[in-house]
C-alpha positions in Angstrom: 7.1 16.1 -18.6 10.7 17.4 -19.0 11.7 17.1 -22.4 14.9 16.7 -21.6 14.0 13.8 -19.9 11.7 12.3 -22.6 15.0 11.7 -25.1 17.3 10.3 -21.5 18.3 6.8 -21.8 15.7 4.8 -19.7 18.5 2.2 -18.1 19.9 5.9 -17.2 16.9 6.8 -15.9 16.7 3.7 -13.9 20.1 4.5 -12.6 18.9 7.9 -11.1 15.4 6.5 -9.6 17.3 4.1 -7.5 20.2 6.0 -6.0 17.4 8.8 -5.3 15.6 6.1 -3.4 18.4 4.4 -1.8 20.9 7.0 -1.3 24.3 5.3 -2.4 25.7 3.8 -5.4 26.6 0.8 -4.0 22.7 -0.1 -2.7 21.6 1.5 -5.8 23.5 -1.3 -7.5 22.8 -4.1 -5.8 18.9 -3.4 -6.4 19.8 -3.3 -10.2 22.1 -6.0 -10.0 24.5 -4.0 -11.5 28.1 -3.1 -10.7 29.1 0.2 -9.0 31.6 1.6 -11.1 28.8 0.9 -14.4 26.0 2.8 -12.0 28.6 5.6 -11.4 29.4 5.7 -15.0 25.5 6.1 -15.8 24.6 8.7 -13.6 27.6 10.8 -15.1 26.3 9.7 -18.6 22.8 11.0 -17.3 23.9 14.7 -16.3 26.1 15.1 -18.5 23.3 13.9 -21.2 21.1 16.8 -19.4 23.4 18.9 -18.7 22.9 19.8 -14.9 24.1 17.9 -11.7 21.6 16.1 -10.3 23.3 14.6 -7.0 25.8 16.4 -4.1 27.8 14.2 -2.7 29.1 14.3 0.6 30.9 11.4 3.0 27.5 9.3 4.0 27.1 9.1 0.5 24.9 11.0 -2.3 22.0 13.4 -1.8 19.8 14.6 -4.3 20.3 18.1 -5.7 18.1 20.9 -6.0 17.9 19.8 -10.0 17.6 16.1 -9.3 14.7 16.8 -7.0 12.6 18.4 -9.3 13.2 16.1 -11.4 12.9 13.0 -9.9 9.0 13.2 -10.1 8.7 13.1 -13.5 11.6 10.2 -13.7 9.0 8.2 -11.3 6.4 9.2 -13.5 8.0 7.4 -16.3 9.0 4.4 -14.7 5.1 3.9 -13.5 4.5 4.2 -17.1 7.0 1.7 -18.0 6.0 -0.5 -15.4 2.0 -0.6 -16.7 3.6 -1.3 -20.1 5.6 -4.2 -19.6 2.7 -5.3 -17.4 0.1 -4.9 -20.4 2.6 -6.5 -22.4 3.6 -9.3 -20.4 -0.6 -9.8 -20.1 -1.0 -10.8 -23.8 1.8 -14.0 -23.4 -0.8 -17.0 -24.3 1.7 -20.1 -23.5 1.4 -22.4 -21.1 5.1 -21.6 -20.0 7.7 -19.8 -18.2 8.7 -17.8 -15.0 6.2 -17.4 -12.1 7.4 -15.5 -9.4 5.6 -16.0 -5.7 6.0 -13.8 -3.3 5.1 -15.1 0.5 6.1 -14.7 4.4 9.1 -16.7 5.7 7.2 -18.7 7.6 4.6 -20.1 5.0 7.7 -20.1 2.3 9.4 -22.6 4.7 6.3 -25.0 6.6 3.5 -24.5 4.0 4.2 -23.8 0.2 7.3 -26.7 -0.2 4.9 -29.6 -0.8 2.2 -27.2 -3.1 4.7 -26.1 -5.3 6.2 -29.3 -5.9 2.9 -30.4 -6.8 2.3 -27.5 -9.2 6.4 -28.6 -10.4 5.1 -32.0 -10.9 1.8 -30.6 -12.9 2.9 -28.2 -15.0 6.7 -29.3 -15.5 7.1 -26.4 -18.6 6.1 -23.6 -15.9 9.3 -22.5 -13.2 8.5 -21.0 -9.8 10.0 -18.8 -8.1 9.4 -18.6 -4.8 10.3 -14.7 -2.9 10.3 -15.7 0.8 10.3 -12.3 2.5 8.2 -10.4 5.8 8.6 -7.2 3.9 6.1 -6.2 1.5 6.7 -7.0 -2.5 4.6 -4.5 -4.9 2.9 -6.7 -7.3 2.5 -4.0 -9.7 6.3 -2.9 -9.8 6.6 -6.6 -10.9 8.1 -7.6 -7.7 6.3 -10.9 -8.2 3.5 -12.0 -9.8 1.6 -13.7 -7.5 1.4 -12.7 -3.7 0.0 -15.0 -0.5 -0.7 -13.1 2.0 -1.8 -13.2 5.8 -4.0 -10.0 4.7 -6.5 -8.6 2.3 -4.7 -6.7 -0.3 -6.0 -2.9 -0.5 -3.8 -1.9 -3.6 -5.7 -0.4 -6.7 -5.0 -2.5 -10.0 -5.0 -5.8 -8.2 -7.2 -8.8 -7.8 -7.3 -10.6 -4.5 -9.8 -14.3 -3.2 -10.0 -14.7 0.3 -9.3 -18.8 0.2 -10.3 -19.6 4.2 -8.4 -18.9 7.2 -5.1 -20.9 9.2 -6.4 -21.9 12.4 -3.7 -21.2 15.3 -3.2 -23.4 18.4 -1.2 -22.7 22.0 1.8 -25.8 22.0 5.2 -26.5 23.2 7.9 -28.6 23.5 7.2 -32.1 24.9 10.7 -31.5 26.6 9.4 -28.3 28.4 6.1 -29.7 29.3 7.6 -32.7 30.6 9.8 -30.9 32.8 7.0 -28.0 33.9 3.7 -29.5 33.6 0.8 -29.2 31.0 -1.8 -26.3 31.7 -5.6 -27.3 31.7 -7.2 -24.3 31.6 -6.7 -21.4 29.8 -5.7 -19.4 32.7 -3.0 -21.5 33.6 -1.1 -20.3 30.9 0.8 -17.9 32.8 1.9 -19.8 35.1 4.4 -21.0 32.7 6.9 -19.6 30.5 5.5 -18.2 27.4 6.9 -17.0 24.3 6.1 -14.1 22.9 6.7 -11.4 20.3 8.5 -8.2 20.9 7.0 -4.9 19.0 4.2 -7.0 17.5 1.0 -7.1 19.9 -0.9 -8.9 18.3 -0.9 -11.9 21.2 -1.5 -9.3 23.9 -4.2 -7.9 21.9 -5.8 -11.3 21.5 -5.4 -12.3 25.0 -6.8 -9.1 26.6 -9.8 -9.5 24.4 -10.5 -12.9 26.4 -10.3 -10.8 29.7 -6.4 -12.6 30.4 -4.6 -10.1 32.2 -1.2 -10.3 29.2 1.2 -8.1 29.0 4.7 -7.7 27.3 6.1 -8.8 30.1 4.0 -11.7 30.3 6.9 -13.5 27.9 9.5 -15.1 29.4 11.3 -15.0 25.6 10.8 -12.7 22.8 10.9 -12.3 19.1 9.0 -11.1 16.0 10.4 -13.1 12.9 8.4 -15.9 12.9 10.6 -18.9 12.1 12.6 -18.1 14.8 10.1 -17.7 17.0 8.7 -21.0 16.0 12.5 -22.4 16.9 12.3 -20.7 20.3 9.2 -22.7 20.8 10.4 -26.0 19.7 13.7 -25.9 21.9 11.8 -25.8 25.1 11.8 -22.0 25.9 7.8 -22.1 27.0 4.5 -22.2 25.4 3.8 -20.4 22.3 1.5 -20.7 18.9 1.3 -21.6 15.6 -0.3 -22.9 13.0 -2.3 -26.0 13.6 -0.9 -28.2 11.2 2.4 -27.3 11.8 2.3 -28.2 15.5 0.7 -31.7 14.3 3.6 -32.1 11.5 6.5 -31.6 14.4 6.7 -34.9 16.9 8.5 -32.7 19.4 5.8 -30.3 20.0 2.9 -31.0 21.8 -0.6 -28.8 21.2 -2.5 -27.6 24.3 -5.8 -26.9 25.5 -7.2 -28.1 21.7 -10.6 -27.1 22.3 -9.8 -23.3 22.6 -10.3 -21.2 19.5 -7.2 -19.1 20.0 -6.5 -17.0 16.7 -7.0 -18.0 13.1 -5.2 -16.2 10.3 -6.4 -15.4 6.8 -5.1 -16.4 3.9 -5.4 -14.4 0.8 -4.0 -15.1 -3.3 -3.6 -11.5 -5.1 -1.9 -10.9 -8.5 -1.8 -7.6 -10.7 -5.2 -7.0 -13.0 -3.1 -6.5 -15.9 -1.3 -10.1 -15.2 -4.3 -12.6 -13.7 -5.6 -13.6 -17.5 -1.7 -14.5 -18.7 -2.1 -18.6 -18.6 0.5 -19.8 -17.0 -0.3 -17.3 -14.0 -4.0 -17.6 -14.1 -2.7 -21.8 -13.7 -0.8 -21.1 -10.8 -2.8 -19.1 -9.0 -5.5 -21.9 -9.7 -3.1 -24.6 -8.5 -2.1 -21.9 -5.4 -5.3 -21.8 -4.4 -6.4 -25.5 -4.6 -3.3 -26.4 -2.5 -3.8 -23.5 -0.1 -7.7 -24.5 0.7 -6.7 -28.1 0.6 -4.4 -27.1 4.0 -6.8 -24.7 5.6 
């Protein structure tokens, strides 16, 4: 490693990792939560520390330089091996107290954590959640959150994952569409209705083709891949979509169809950084997680 680096400031170093990554000061600074004029500052601080220039800027913003670019490998070096050591560290807390940070989908975040975590709340009152409801992808061992649900098996090196059972899905609408268009009794009289659909995500064609129904993209009347407004889509009458089992039953306005046909089931998996799984107030958490979790499967 650069010794040059090695004696750097590590909040300057963080400065340089993230406008490498994001390419601007001012996203660099709202990922550090820090102002733009102090990130500006630091990366100054940083080459004139080193003595070199490790950015060109231009108009769209700031591009490494020859310099920064061999460097930056070794800076990401470093911050992996800060990142295991706060994680190691953070590993030998032995209280029953503090921050828990959860990462999940929108979708679960909004219809199926609310009432688990408020039991957690009510069980552990000295332990706060925090609760990351995002579709994108939170690194566990960046620290991003300590506890992930996912919809997926985790394949991540360094982290331990349970499989806790699978969310059963179900076709449904609107009880104000159906009234209006009629109910389907077989599974083939699905399209002669509106359905809803997603857009770039094929998983539902995939699913539907596997059962020899002839579905294709344009098969969907409406469209849309984030799945809380999808689910909105459904519920204001555009057609016939799916969801999750008990959310259909949970909504008055929505109506599930053909209830004998095993249309998709999702699995549901806990995973949490190695390093982090024995710390007790996440190793409770992740036991309170999963309880809940099963109990709604």
């Amino acid at each position: 490693m650069d010794k040059s680096l090695t004696h750097a400031d590590w909040s300057l170093i963080q400065s340089f990792l993230a406008v490498a990554q994001t390419g601007s000061l001012s996203a660099a600074a709202r990922q550090l939560d820090r102002s733009q004029p102090t990130l500006g500052r630091q990366i100054h601080a940083l080459e004139d520390e080193l003595g070199v220039s490790l950015f060109d800027r231009h108009a769209r913003g700031l591009k490494l330089s020859d310099v920064g670019a061999q460097l930056l490998p070794m800076a990401q070096q470093m911050h992996s091996a800060m990142t295991s050591f706060s994680l190691a560290a953070a590993g030998q807390a032995q209280q029953l107290e503090g921050t828990v940070r959860i990462t999940a989908s929108v979708f679960a975040s909004h219809h199926l954590l609310p009432p688990i975590l408020a039991q957690i709340r009510a069980q552990e009152p000295a332990i706060q959640l925090e609760l990351v409801a995002t579709d994108t992808i939170e690194n566990l061992l960046y620290r991003e959150a300590d506890i992930a649900v996912r919809a997926y098996r985790p394949e991540q090196l360094d982290l331990i994952s349970r499989h806790l059972g699978d969310l059963q899905l179900c076709f449904c609408a609107a009880r104000s569409y159906l009234d209006r268009a009629g109910r389907p009794q077989q599974p083939e009289e699905l399209f002669n209705y509106d359905l809803v659909g997603f857009d770039a995500n094929e998983l539902m064609i995939t699913k539907m083709r596997e059962r020899g129904w002839p579905a294709s993209r344009d098969s969907f009347a409406t469209r849309c891949d984030l799945q809380s407004a999808y689910w909105q889509l459904v519920r204001a009458g555009c057609g016939i979509g799916f969801t999750q089992v008990q959310v259909a039953k949970a909504d008055p306005d929505v109506e599930i169809l053909l209830p004998d046909l095993d249309v998709l089931s999702l699995p549901i998996w806990l995973a949490a950084p190695q390093a982090m799984r024995q710390t007790p107030r996440i190793r409770r958490v992740w036991d309170l997680l999963a309880e809940g979790l099963k109990a709604s499967l």
